[in-house]
C-alpha positions as CSV (number, residue, x, y, z in Angstrom):
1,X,135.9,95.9,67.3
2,X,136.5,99.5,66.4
3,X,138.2,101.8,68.7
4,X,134.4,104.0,68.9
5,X,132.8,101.1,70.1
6,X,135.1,100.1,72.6
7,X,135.0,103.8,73.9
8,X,131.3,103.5,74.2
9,X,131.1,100.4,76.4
10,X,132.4,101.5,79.1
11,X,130.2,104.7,78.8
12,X,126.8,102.4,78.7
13,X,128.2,100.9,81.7
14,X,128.7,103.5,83.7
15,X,125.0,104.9,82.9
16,X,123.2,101.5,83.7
17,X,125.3,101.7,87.0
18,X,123.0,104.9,87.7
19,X,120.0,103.6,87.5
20,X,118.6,101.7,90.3
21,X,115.4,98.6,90.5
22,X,113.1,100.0,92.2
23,X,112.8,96.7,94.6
24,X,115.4,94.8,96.5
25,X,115.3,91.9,98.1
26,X,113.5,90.4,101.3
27,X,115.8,90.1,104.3
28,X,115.8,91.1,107.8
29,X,119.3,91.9,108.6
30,X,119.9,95.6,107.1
31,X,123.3,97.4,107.1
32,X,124.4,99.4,109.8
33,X,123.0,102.9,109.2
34,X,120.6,102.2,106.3
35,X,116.9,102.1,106.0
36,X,113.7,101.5,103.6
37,X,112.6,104.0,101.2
38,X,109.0,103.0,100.1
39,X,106.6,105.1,98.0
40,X,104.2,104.6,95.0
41,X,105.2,106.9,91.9
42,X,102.0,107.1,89.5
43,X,102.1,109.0,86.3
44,X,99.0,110.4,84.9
45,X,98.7,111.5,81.6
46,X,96.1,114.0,80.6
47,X,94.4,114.6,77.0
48,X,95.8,111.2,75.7
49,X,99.4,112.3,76.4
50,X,101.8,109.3,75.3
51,X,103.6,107.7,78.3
52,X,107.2,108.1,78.0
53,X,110.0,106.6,79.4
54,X,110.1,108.1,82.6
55,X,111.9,108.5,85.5
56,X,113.4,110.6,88.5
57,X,115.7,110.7,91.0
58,X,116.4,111.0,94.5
59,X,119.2,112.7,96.0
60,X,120.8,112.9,99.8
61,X,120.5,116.4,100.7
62,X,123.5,117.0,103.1
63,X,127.1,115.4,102.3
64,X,128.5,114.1,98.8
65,X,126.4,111.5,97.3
66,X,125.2,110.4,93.9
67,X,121.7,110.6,93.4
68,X,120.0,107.5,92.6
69,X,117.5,107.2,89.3
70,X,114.6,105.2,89.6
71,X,113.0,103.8,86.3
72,X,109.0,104.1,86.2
73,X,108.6,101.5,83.7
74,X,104.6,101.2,84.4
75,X,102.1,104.1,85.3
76,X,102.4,102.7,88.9
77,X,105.6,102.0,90.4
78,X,105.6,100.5,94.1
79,X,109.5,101.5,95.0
80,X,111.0,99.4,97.9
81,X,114.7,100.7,97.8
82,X,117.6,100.8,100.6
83,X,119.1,104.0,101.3
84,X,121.5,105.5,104.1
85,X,119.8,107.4,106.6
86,X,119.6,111.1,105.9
87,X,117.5,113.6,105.0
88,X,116.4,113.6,100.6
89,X,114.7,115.2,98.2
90,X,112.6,113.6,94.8
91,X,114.8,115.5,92.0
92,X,115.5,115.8,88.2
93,X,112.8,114.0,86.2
94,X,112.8,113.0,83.0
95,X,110.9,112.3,80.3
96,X,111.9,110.6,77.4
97,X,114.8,112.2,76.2
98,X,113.9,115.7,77.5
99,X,115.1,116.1,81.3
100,X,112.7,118.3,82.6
101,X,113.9,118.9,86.3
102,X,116.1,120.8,87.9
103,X,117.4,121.3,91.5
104,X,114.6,124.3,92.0
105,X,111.8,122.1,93.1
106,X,113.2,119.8,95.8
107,X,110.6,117.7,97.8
108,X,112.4,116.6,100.9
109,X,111.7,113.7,103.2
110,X,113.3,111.5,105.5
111,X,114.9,107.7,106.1
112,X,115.6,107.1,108.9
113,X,118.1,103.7,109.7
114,X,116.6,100.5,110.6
115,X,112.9,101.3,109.6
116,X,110.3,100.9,106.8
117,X,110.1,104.3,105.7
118,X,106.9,105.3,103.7
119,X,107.2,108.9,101.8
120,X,104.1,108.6,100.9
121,X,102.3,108.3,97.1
122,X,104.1,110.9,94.5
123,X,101.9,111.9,91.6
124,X,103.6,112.7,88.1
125,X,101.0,114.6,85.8
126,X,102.2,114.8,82.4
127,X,99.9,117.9,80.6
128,X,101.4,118.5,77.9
129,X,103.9,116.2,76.3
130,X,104.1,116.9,73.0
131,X,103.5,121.2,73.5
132,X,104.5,122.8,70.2
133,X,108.0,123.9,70.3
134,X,108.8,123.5,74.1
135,X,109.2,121.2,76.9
136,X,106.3,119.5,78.7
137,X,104.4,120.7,81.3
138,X,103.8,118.5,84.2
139,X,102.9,118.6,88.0
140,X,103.6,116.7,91.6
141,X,101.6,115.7,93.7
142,X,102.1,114.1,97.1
143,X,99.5,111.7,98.5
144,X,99.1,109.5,102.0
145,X,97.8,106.0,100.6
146,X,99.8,104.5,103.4
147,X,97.1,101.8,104.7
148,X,97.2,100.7,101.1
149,X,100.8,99.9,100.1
150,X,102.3,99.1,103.5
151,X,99.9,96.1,103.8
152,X,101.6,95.0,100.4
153,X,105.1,95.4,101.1
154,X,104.5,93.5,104.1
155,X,103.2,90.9,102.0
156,X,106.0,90.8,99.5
157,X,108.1,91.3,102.0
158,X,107.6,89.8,104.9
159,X,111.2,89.0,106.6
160,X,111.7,92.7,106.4
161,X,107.9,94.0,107.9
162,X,108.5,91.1,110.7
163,X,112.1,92.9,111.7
164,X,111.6,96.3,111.3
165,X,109.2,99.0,112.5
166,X,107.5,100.9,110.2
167,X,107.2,104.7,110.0
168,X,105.6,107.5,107.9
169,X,107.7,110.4,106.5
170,X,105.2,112.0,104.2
171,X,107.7,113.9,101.0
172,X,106.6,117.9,101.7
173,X,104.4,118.6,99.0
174,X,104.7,122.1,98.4
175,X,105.5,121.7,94.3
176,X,103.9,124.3,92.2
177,X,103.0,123.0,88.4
178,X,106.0,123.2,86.3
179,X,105.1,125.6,83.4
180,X,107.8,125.0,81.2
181,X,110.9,125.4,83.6
């Protein structure tokens, strides 16, 4: 094996250690200090706009943390995740190859320990894709479809919606369309 390949491997491993599934596993015994991040993530492309490989991150917004990258593999992702308690933000998304985020358009919520927290239904509009010469245009949008998915996390994860209460933390939606940022 060549000495460039066995510098890469270790670089692909630390960038599939970034990404996180967006589901875990059904138990009712969480960690001290830790709670349930739930929220549907649906990307909508207008005028026939290819679906990239997508995805975004959220990041702690007090202390020293690494953010954590969730995949959106489909056009709608239900994302059943553990995170420490704290207050977060939905941050740098990207599209494809192109990261088109940046720190400037934080949507904050909240998880609070020991609960199901719902942040409600984010909405990715992709305008613009494949815009001549620049980066795509796309928009968030935050929606309460609450009485829809928590009846279906409870389903598919029942050990967890029998031990833990469930509360709504809605992200702030106050995101203005990104014209090429």
């Amino acid at each position: 094996m060549s000495l460039r390949k066995l510098w890469l491997l270790p670089l692909v491993m630390l960038l599939a250690s970034c990404a996180t599934a967006p589901v875990m596993k059904d138990t009712a015994a969480l960690p001290p200090g830790i709670g349930i991040m739930v929220a549907n993530v649906f990307v909508w492309s207008v005028g026939g706009v290819a679906y990239p490989p997508v995805s975004i991150k959220v990041d702690k917004l007090h202390g020293f943390s690494s953010a954590t990258t969730l995949n959106l593999p489909q056009r709608s992702n239900l994302i059943v995740i553990e995170l420490p308690a704290g207050d977060y933000s939905w941050t740098d998304l990207e599209l494809g190859s192109v990261a088109g985020g940046s720190t400037s358009y934080r949507m904050p919520f909240t998880i609070e320990p020991g609960k199901i927290n719902y942040v409600g239904d984010l909405l990715l509009t992709l305008n613009s894709f494949h815009k001549p010469g620049g980066m795509p245009t796309f928009g968030f949008r935050v929606g309460d479809q609450s009485q829809r998915w928590l009846p279906v996390v409870a389903s598919r994860y029942p050990l967890l919606a029998h031990a833990y209460p469930t509360v709504i933390h809605l992200t702030e939606d106050h995101m203005v369309p990104n014209q090429n940022r």
